[in-house]
Backbone as XML, in Angstrom:
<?xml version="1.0"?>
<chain id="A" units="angstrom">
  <residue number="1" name="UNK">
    <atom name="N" x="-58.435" y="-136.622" z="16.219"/>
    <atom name="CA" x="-57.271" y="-135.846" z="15.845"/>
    <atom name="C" x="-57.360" y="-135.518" z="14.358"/>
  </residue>
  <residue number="2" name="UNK">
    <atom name="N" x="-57.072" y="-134.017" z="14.234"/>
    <atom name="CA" x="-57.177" y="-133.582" z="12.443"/>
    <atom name="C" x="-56.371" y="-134.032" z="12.116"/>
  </residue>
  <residue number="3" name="UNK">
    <atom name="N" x="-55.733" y="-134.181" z="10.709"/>
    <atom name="CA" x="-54.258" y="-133.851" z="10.019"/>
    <atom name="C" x="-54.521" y="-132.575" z="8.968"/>
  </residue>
  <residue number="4" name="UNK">
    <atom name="N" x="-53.779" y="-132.382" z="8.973"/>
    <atom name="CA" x="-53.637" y="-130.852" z="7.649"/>
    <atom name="C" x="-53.434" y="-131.379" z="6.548"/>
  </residue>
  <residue number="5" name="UNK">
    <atom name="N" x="-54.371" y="-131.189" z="5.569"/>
    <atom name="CA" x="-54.144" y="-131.900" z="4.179"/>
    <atom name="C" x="-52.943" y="-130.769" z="3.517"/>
  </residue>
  <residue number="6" name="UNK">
    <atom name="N" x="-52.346" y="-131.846" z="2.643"/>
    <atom name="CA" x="-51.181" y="-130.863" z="1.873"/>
    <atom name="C" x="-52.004" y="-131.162" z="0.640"/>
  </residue>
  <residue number="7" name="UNK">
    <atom name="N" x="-51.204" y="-130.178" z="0.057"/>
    <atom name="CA" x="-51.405" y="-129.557" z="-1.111"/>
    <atom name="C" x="-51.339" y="-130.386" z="-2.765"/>
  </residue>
  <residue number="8" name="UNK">
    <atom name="N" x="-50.341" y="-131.765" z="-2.064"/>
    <atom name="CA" x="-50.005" y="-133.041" z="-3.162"/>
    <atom name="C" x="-48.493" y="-132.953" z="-3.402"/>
  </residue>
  <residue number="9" name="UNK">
    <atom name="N" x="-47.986" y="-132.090" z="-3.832"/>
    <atom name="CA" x="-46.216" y="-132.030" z="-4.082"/>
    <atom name="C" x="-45.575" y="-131.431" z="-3.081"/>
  </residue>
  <residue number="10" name="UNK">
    <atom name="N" x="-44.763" y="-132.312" z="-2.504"/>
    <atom name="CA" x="-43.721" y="-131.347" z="-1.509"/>
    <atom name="C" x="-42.047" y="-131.576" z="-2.735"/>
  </residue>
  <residue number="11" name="UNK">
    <atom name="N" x="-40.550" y="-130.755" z="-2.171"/>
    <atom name="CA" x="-39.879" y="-130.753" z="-2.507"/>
    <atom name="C" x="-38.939" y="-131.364" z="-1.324"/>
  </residue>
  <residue number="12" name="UNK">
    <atom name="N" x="-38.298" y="-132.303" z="-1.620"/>
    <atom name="CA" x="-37.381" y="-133.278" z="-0.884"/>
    <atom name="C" x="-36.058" y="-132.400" z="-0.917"/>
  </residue>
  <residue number="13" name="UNK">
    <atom name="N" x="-35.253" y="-131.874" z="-0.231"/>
    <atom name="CA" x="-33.884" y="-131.134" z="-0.067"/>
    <atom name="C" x="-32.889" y="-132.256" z="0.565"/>
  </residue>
  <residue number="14" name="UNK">
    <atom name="N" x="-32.204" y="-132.603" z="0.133"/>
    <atom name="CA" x="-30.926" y="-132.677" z="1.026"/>
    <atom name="C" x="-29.563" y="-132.044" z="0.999"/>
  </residue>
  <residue number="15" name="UNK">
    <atom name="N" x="-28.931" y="-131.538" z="2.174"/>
    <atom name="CA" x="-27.733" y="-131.090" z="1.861"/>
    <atom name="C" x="-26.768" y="-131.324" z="2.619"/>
  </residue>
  <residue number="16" name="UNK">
    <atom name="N" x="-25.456" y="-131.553" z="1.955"/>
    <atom name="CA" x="-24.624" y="-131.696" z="2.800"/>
    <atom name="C" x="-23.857" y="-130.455" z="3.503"/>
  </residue>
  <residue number="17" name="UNK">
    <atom name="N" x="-23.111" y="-130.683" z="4.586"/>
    <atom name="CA" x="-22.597" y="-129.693" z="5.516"/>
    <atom name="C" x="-21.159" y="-130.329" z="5.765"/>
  </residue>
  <residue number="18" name="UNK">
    <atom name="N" x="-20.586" y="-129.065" z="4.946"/>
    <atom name="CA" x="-19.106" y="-129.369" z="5.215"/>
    <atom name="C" x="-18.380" y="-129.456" z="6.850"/>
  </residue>
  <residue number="19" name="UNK">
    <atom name="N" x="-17.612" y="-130.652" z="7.039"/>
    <atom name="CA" x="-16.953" y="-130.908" z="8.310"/>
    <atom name="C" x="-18.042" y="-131.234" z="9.223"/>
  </residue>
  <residue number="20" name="UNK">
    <atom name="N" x="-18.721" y="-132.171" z="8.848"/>
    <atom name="CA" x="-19.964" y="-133.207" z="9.196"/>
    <atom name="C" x="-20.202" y="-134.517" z="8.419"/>
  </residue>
  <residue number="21" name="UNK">
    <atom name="N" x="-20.371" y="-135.088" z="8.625"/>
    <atom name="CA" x="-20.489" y="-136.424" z="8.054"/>
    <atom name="C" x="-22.011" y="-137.108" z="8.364"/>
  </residue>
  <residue number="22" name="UNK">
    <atom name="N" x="-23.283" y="-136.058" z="8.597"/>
    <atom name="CA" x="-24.308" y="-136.253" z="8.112"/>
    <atom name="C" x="-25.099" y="-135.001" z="7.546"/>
  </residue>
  <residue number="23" name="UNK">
    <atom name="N" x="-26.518" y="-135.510" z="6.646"/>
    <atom name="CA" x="-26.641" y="-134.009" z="5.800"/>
    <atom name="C" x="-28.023" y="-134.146" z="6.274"/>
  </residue>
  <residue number="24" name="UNK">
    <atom name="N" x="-28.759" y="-132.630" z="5.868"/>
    <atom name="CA" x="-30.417" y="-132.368" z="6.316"/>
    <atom name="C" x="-30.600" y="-132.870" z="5.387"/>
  </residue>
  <residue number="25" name="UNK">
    <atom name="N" x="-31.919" y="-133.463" z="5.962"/>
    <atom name="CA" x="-33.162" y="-133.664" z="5.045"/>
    <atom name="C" x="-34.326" y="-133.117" z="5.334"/>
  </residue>
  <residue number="26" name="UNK">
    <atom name="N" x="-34.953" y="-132.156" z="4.500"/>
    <atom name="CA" x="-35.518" y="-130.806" z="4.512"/>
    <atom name="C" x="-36.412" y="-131.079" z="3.757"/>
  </residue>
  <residue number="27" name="UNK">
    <atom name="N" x="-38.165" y="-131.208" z="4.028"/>
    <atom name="CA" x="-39.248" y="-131.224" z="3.007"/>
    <atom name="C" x="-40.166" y="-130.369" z="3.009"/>
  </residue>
  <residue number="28" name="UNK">
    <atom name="N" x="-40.142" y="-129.518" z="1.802"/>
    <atom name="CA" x="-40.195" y="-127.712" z="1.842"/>
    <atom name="C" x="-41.849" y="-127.956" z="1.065"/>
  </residue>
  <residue number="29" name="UNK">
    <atom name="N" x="-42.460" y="-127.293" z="0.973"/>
    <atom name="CA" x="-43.601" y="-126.476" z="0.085"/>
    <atom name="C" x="-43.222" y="-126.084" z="-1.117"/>
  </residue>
  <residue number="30" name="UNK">
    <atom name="N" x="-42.008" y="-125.292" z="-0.934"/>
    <atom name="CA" x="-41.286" y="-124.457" z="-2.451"/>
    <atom name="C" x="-41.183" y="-125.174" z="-3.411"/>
  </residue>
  <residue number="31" name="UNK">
    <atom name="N" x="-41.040" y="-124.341" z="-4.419"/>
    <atom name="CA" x="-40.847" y="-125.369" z="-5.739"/>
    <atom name="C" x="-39.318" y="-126.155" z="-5.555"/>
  </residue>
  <residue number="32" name="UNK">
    <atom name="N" x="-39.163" y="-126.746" z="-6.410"/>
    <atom name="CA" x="-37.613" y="-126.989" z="-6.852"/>
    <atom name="C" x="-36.915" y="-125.862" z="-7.511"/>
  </residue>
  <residue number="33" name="UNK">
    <atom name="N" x="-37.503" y="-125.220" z="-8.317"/>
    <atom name="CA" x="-36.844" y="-123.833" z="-9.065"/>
    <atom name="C" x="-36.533" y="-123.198" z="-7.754"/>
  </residue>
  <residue number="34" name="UNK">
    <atom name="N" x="-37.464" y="-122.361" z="-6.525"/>
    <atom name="CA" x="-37.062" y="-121.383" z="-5.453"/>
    <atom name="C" x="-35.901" y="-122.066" z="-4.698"/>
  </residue>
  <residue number="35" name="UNK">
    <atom name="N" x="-36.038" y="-123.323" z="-4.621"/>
    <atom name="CA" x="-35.242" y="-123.722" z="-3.656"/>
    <atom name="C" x="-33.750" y="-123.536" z="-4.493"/>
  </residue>
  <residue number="36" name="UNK">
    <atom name="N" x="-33.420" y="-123.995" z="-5.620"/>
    <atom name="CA" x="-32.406" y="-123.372" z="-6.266"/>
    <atom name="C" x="-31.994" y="-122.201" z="-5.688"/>
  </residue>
  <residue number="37" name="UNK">
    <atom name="N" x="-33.012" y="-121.247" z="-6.299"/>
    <atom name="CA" x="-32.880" y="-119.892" z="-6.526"/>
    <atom name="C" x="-32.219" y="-119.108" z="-5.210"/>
  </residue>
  <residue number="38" name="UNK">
    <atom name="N" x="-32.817" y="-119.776" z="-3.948"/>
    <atom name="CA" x="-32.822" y="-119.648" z="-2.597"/>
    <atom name="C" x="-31.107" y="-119.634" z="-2.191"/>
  </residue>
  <residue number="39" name="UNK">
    <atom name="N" x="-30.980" y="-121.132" z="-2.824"/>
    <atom name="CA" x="-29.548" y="-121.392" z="-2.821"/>
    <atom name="C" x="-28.606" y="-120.683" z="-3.555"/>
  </residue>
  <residue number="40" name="UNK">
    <atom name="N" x="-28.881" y="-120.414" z="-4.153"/>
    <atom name="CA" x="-27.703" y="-119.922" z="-5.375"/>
    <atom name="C" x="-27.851" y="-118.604" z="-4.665"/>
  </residue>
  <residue number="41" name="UNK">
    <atom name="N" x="-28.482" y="-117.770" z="-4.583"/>
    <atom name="CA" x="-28.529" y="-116.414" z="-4.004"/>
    <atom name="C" x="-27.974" y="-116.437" z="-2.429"/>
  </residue>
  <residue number="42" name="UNK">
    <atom name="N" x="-27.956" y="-117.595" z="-1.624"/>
    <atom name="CA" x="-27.198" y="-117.439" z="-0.350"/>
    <atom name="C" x="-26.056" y="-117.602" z="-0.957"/>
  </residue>
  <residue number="43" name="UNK">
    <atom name="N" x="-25.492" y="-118.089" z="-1.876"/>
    <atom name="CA" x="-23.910" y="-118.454" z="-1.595"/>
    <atom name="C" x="-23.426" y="-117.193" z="-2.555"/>
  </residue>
  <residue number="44" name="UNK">
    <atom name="N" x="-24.325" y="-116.742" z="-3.425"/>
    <atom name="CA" x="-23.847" y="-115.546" z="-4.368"/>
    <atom name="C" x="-23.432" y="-114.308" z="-3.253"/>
  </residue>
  <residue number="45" name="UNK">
    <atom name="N" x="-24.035" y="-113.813" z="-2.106"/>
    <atom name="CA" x="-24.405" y="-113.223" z="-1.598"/>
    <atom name="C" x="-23.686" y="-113.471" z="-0.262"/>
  </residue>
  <residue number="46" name="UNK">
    <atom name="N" x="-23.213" y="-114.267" z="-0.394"/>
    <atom name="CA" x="-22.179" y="-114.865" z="0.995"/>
    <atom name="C" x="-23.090" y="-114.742" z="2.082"/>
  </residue>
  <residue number="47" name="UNK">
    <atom name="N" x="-24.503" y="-115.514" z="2.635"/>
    <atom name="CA" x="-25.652" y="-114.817" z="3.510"/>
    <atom name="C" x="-26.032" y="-116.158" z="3.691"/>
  </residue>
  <residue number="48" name="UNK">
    <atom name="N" x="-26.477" y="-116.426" z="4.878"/>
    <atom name="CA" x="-26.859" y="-117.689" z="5.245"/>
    <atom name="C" x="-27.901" y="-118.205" z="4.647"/>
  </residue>
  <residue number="49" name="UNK">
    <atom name="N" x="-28.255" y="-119.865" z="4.414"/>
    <atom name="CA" x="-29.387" y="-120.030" z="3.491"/>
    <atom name="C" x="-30.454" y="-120.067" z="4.364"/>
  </residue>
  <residue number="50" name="UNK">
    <atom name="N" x="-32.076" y="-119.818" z="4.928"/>
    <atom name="CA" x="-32.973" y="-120.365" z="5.633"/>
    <atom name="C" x="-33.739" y="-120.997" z="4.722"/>
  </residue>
  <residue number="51" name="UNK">
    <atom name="N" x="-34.135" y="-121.810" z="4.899"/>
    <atom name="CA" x="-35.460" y="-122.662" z="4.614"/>
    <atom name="C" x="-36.729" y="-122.961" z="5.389"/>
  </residue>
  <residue number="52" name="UNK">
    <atom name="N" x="-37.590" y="-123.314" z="5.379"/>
    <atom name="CA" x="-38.783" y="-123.458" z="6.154"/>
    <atom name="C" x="-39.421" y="-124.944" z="5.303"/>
  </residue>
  <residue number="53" name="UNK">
    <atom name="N" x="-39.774" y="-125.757" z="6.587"/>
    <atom name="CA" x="-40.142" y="-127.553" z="6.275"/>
    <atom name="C" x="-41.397" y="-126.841" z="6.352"/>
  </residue>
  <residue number="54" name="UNK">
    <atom name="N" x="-42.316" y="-127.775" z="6.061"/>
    <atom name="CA" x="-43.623" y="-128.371" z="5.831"/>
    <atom name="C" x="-44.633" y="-128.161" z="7.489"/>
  </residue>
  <residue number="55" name="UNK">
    <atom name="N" x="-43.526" y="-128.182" z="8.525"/>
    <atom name="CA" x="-44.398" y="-128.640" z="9.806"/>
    <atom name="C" x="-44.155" y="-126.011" z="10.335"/>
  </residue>
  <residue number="56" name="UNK">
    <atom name="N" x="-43.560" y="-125.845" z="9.382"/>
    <atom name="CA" x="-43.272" y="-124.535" z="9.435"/>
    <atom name="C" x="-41.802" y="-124.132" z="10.732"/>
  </residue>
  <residue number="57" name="UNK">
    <atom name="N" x="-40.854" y="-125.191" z="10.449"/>
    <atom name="CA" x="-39.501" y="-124.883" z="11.159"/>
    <atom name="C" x="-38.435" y="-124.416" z="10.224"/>
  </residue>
  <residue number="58" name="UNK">
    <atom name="N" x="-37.851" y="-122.991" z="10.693"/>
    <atom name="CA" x="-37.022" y="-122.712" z="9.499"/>
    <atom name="C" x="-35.455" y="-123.601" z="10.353"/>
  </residue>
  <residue number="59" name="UNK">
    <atom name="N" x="-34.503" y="-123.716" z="9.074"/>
    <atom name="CA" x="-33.315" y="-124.156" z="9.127"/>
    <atom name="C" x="-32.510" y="-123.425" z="8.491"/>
  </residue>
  <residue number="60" name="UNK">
    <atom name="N" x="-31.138" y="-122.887" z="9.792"/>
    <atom name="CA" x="-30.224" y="-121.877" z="8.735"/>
    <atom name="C" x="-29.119" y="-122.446" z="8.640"/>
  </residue>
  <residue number="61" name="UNK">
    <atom name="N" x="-28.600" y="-122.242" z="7.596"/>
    <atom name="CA" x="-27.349" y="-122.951" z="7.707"/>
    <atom name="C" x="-25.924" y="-121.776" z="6.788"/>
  </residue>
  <residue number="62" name="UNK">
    <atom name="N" x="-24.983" y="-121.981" z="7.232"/>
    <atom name="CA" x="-24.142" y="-120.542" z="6.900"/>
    <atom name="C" x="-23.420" y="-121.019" z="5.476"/>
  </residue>
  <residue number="63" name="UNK">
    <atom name="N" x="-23.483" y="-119.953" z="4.702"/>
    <atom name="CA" x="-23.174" y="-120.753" z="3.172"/>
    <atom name="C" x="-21.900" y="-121.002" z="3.042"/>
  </residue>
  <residue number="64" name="UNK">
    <atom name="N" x="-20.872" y="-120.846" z="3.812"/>
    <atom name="CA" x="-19.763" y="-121.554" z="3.414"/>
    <atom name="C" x="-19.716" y="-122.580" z="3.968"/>
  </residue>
  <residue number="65" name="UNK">
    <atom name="N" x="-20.620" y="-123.740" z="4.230"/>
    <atom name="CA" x="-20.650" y="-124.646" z="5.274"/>
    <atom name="C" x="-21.484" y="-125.997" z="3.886"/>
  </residue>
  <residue number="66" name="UNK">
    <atom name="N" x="-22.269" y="-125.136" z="2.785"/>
    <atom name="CA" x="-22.787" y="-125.879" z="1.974"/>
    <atom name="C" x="-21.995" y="-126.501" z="1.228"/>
  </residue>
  <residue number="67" name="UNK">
    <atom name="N" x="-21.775" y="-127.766" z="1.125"/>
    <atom name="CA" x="-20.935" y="-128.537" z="0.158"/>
    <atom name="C" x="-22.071" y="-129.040" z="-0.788"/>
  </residue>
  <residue number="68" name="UNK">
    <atom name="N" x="-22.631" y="-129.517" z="-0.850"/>
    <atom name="CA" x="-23.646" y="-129.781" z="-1.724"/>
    <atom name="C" x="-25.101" y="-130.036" z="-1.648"/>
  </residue>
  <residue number="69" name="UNK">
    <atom name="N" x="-26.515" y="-129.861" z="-2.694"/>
    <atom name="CA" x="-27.208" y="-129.310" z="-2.367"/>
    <atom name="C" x="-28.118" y="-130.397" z="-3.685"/>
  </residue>
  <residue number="70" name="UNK">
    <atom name="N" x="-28.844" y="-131.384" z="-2.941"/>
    <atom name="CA" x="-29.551" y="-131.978" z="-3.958"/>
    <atom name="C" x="-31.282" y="-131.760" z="-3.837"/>
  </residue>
  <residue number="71" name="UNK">
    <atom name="N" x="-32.362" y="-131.288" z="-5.176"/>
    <atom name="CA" x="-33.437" y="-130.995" z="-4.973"/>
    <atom name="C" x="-34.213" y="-132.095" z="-5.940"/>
  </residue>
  <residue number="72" name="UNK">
    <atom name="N" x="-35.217" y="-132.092" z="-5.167"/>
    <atom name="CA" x="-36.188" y="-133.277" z="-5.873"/>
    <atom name="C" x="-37.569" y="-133.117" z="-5.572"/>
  </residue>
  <residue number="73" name="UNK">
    <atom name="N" x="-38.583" y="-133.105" z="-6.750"/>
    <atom name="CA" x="-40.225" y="-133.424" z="-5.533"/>
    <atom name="C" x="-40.501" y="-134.628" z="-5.185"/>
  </residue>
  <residue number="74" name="UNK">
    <atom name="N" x="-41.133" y="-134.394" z="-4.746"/>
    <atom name="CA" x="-41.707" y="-136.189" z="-4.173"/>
    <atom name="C" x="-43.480" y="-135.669" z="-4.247"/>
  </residue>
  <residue number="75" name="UNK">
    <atom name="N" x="-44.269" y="-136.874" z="-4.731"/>
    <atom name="CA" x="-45.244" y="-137.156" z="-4.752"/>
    <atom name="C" x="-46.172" y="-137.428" z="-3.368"/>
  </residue>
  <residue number="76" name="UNK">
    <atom name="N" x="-47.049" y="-136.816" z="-2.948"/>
    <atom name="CA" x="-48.062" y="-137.120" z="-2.181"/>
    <atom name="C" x="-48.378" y="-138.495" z="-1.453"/>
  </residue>
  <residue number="77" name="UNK">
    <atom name="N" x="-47.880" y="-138.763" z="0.083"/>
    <atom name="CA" x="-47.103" y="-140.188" z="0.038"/>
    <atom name="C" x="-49.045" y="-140.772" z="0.314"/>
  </residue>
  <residue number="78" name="UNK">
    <atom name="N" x="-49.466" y="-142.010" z="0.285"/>
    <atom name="CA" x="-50.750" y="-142.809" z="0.331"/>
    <atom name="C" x="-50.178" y="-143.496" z="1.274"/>
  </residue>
  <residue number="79" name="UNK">
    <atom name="N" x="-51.354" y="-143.520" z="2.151"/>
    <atom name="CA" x="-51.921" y="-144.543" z="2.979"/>
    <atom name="C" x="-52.915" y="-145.625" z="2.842"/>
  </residue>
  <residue number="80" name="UNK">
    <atom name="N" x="-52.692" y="-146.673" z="2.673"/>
    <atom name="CA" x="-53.503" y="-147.897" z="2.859"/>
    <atom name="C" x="-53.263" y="-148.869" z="1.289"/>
  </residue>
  <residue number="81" name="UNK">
    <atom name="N" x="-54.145" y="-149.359" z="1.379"/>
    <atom name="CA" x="-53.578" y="-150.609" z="0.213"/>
    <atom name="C" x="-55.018" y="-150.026" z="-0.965"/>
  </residue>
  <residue number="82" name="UNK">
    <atom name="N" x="-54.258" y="-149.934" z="-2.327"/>
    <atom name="CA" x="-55.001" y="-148.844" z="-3.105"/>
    <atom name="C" x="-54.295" y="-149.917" z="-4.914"/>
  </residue>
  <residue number="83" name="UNK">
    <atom name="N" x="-55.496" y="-149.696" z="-5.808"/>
    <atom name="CA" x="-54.967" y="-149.982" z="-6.938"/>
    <atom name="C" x="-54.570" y="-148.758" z="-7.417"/>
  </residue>
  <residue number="84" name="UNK">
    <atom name="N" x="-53.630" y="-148.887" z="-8.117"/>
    <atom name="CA" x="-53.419" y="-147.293" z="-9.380"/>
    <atom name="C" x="-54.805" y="-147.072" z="-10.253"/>
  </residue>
</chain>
């Protein structure tokens, strides 16, 4: 069995969804800047946000539904027992 090597940085999303009491967790390709940018332009724009994960599934979600919207990268996760 292959795996698809990534690239080293993904961007960790989570967001919450108003009148829900759990939030996505979304791990994108995009930078942290697009994913902003992404955001801020759905809700400027009153237009639903899509995103697209890593395995290539988009997620839409309708922007008055975004309560909040946290972005982060995360580092290239390792497998096996390794010195720094």
């Amino acid at each position: 069995m292959a795996t698809k090597k990534s690239s080293g940085t993904h961007t960790d999303i989570r967001i919450g969804i108003s009148d829900s009491p759990q939030e996505l967790n979304i791990e994108s390709e995009l930078s942290a800047d697009a994913v902003i940018a992404a955001v801020t332009s759905a809700i400027d724009s009153s237009k639903a946000l899509t995103l697209v994960d890593i395995k290539g599934r988009q997620t839409v979600i309708p922007h008055n539904k975004i309560s909040f919207v946290e972005v982060g990268e995360s580092a290239e996760r390792r497998v096996g027992f390794a010195t720094a």
